[in-house]
N, C-alpha and C positions, 0 to 999 in steps of 0.2 A: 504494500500500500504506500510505504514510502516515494518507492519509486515512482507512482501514477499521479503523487501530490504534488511532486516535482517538473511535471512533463504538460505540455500546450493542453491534454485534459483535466488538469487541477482542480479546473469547476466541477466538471461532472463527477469530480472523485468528493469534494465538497458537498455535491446536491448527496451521491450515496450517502453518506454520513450523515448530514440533515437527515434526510428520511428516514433511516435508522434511529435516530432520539429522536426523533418526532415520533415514531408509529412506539415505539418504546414509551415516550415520556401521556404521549395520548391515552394510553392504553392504560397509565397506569392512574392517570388524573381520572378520568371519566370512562371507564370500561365498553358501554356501550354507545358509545359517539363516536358514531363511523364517519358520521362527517368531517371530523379534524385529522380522521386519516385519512379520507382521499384529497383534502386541503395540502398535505404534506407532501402527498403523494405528486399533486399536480404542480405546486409549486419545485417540488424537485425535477420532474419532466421538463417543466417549463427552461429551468436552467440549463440540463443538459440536451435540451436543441438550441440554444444561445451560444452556449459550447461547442456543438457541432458547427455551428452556420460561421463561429469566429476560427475555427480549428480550419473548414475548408477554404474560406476568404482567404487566411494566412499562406497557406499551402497556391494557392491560386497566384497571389501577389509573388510568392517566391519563385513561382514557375516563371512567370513573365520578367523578373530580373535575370535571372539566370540566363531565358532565351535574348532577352536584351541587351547581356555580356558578351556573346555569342556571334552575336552578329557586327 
């Protein structure tokens, strides 16, 4: 896990962990309020396609410097 905290998905290794004390911490406040675990839930999805959309932009922009060295 170190490693993944470390690397261009740090978010989405952040949203996991969110959502894990979330569905943990929900679970243990209010047992049967499923609605603060799909609030966790969605909130943590929400992050890791933020994550993904900045991960392939990055990737994207790298490609086109590189071919721009190139030529």
């Amino acid at each position: 896990m170190k490693e993944m905290l470390n690397s261009k998905w740090k978010f989405s290794g952040y949203a996991f962990l969110i959502a894990i004390g979330g569905i943990i911490g929900a679970t243990i406040v209010n047992p049967g309020n499923m609605y603060a675990i799909y609030g966790v839930l969605m909130g943590s999805l929400i992050i890791v396609v933020i994550n993904l959309f900045y991960v392939l932009y990055n990737n994207k922009l790298k490609e086109n410097e590189i071919r721009n060295e190139k030529h």
